[in-house]
BALOBA-1460 file (C-alpha; in Angstrom, 3 decimals):
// residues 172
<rec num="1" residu="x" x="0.334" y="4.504" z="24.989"/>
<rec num="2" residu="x" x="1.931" y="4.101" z="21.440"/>
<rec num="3" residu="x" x="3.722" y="7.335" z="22.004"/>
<rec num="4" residu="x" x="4.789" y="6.860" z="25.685"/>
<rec num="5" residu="x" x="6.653" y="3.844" z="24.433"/>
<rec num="6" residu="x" x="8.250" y="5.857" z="21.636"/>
<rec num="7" residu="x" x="9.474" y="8.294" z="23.900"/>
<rec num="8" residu="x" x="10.488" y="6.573" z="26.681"/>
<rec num="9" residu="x" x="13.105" y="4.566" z="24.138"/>
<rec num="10" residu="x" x="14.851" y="7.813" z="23.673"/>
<rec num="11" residu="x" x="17.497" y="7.440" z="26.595"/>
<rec num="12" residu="x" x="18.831" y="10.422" z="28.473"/>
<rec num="13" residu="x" x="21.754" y="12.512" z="27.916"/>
<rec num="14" residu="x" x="24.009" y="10.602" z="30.993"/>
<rec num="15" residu="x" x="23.483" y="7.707" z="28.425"/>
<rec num="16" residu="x" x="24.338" y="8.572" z="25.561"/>
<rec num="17" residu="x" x="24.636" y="11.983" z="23.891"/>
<rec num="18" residu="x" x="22.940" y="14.912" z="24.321"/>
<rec num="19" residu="x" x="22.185" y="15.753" z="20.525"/>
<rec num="20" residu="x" x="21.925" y="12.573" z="18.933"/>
<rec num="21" residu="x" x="18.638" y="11.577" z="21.454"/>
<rec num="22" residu="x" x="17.822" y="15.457" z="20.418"/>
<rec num="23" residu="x" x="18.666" y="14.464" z="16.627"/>
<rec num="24" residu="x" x="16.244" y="11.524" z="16.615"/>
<rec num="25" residu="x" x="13.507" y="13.187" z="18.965"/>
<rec num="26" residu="x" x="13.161" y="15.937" z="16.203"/>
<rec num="27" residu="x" x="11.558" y="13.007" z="13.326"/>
<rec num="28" residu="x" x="9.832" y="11.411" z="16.365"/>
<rec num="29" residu="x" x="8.512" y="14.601" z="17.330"/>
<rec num="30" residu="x" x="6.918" y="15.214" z="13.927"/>
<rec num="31" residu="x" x="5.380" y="12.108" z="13.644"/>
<rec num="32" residu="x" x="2.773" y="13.281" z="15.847"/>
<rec num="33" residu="x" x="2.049" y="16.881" z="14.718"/>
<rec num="34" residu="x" x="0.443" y="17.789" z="11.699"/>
<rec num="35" residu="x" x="1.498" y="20.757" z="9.765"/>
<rec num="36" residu="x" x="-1.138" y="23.381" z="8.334"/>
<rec num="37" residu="x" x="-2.626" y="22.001" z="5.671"/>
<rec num="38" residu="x" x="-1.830" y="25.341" z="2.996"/>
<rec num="39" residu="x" x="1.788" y="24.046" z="3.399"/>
<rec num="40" residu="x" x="1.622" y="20.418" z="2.281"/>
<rec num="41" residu="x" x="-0.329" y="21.735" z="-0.584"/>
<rec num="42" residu="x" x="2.201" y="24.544" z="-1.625"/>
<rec num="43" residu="x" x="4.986" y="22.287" z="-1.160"/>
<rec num="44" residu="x" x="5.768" y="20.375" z="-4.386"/>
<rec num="45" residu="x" x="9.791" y="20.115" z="-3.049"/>
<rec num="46" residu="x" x="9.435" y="16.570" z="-1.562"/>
<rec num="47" residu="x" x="12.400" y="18.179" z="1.032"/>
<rec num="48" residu="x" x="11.852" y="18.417" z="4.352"/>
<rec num="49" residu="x" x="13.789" y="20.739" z="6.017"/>
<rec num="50" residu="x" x="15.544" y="21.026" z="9.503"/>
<rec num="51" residu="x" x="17.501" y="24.515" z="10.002"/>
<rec num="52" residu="x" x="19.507" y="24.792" z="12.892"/>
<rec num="53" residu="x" x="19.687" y="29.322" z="13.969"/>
<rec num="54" residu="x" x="22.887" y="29.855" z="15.631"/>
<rec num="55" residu="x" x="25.464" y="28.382" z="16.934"/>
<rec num="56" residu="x" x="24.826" y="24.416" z="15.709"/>
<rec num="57" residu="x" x="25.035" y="22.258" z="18.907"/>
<rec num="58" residu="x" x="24.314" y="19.327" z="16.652"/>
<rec num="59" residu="x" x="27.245" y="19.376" z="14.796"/>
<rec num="60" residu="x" x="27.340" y="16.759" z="11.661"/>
<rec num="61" residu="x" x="24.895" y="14.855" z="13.765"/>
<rec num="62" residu="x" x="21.539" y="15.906" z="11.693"/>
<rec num="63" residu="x" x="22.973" y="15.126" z="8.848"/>
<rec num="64" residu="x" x="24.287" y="11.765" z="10.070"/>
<rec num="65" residu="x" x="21.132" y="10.724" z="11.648"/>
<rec num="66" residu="x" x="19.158" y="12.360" z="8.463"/>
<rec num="67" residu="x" x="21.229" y="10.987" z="5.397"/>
<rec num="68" residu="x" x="18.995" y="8.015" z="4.829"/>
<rec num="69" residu="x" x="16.093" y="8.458" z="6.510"/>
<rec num="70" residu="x" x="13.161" y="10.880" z="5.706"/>
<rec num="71" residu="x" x="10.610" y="12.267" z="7.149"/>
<rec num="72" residu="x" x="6.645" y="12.700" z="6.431"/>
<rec num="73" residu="x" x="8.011" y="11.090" z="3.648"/>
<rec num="74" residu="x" x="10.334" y="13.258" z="2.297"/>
<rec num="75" residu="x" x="14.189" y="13.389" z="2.135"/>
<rec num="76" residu="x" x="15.993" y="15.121" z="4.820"/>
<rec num="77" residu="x" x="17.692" y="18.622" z="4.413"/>
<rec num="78" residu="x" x="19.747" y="20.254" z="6.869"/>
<rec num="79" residu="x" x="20.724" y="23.632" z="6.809"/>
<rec num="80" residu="x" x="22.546" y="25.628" z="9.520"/>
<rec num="81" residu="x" x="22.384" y="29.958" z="9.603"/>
<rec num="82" residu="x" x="23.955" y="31.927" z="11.652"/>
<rec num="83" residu="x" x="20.739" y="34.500" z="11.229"/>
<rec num="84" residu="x" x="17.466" y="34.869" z="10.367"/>
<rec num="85" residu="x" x="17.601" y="36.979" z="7.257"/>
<rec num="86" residu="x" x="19.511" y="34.071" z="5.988"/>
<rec num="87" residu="x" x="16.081" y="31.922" z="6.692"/>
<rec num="88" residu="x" x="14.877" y="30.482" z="3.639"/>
<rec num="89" residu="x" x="12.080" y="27.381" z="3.272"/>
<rec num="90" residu="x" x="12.275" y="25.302" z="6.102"/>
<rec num="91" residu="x" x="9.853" y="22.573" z="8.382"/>
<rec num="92" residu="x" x="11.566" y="22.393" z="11.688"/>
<rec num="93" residu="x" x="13.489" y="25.748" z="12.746"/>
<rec num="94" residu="x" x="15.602" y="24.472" z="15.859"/>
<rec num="95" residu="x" x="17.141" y="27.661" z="17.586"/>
<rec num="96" residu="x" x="19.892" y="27.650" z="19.391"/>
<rec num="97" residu="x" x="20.910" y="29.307" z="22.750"/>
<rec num="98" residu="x" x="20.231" y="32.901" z="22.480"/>
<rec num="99" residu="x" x="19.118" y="36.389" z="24.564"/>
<rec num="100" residu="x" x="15.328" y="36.418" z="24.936"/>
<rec num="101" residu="x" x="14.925" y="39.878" z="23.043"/>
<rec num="102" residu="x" x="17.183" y="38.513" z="20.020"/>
<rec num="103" residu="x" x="14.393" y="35.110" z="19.951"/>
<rec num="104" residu="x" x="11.211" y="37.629" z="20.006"/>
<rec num="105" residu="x" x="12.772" y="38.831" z="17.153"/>
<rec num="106" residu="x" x="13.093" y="35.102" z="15.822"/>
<rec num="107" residu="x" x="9.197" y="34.257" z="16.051"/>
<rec num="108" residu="x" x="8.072" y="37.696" z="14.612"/>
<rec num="109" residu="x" x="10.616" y="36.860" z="11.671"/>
<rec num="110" residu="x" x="8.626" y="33.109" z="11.430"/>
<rec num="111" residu="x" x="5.340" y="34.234" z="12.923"/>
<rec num="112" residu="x" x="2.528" y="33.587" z="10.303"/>
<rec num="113" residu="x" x="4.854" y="30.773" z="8.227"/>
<rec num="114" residu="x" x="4.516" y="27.246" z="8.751"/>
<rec num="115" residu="x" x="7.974" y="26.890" z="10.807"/>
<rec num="116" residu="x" x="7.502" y="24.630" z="13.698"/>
<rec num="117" residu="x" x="10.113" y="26.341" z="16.057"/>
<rec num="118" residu="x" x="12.051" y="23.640" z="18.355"/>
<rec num="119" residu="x" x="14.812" y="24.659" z="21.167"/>
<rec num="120" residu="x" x="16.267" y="23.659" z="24.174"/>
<rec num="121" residu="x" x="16.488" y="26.877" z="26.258"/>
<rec num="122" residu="x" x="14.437" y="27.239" z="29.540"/>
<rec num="123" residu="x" x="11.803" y="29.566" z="29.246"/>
<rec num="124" residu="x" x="11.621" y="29.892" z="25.234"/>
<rec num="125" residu="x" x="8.223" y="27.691" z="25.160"/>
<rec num="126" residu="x" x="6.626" y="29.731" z="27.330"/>
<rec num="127" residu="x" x="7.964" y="32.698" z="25.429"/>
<rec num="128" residu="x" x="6.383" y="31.581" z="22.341"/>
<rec num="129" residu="x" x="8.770" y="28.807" z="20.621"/>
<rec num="130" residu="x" x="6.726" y="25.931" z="20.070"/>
<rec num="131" residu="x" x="8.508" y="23.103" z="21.435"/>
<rec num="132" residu="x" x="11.304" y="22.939" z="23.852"/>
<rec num="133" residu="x" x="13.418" y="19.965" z="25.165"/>
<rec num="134" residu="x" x="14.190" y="19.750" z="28.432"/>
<rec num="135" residu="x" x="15.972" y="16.758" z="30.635"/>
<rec num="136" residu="x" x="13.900" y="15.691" z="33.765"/>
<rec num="137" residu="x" x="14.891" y="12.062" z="35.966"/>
<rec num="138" residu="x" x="17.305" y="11.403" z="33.087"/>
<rec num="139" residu="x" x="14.776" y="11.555" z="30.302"/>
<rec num="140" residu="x" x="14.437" y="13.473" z="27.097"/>
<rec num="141" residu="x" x="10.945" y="15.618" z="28.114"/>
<rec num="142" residu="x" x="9.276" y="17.767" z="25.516"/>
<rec num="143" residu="x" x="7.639" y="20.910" z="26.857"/>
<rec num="144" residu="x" x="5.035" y="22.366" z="24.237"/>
<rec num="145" residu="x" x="2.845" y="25.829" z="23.595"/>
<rec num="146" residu="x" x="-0.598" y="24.688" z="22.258"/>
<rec num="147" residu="x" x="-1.945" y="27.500" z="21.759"/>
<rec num="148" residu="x" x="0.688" y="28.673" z="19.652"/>
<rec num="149" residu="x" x="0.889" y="25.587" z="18.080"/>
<rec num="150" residu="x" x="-3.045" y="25.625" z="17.042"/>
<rec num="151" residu="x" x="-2.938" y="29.526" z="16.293"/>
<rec num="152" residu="x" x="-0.440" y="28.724" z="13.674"/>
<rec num="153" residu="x" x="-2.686" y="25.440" z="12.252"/>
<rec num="154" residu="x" x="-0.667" y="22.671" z="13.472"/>
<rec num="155" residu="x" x="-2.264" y="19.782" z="15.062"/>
<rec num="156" residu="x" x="-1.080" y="17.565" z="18.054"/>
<rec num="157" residu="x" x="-1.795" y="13.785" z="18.927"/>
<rec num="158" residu="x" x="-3.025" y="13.647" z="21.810"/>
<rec num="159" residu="x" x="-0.705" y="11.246" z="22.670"/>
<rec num="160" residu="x" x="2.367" y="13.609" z="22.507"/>
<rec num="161" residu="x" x="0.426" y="16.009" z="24.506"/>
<rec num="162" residu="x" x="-0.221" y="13.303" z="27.053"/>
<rec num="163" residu="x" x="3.784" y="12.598" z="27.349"/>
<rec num="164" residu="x" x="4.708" y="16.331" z="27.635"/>
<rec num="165" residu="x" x="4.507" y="19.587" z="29.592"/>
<rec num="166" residu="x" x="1.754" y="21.374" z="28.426"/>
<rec num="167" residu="x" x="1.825" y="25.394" z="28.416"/>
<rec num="168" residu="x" x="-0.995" y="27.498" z="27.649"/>
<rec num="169" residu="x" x="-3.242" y="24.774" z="27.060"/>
<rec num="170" residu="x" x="-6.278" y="24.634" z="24.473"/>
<rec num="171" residu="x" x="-9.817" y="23.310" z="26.132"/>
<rec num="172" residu="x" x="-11.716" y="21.829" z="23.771"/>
């Protein structure tokens, strides 16, 4: 229920805009998935890191929203590429609108890293992306790949998973 209340605070695009609610679902997002545990151990950089791949429909927002606020209890970095061979250390790799054959290309790049990929193009979750934002009834709605989340060693609350679309689910 904690989560449910969470989420339904973040208010829909018609009310306010579109990538700020996306800017603060990203840290409300992580608050409920764990990252494999090899990468809180190798990370001694007390940064966490949000790249933005492509064309940046954030804007100065991330960094706005970011400047004083961290998250897993680190400071904030935002970086924007405009490939991946630019990629360097990151936490959250949002990417931006793009063909489907140019973001295969994007999770074989990532694939085996600790990147928890995050868009907002139909069809990338079930393409492999891990997360993907979506608007349904005028709500912010997350829909997310478990089993490519788990493959990689992230963990999920169960209470995001019970507030989102799940695809390829895990039975346990």
């Amino acid at each position: 229920m904690i989560s449910f209340i969470i989420f339904s605070n973040i208010k829909s695009p018609a009310q306010t805009n579109e990538y700020m609610v996306k800017a603060v679902a990203l840290e409300k997002l992580s608050m409920f998935i764990t990252w494999p545990p090899v990468t809180i151990k190798s990370d001694i950089s007390n940064e966490f890191v949000i790249t933005v791949l492509g064309q940046n429909p954030f804007g100065d927002l991330l960094e706005e929203v970011y400047k004083d606020k961290k998250i897993k209890e680190k400071k904030v970095v935002v970086n924007n590429i405009g490939s991946i061979a630019e990629l360097k250390k990151c936490d959250i790799l949002f990417i931006s609108k793009m063909k489907l054959n140019d973001l295969k290309k994007v999770l074989s790049y990532v694939d085996k890293s600790p990147v928890l990929t995050i868009s907002d193009t139909d069809g990338f979750a079930e393409a492999g992306c891990f997360i993907n934002l979506y608007e349904f009834e005028n709500k912010l709605r997350f829909e997310i790949n478990q089993k490519s989340m788990q493959s990689m060693g992230f963990k999920i609350d169960y209470r995001l998973l019970r507030v989102s679309k799940v695809l390829n689910p895990v039975i346990e």
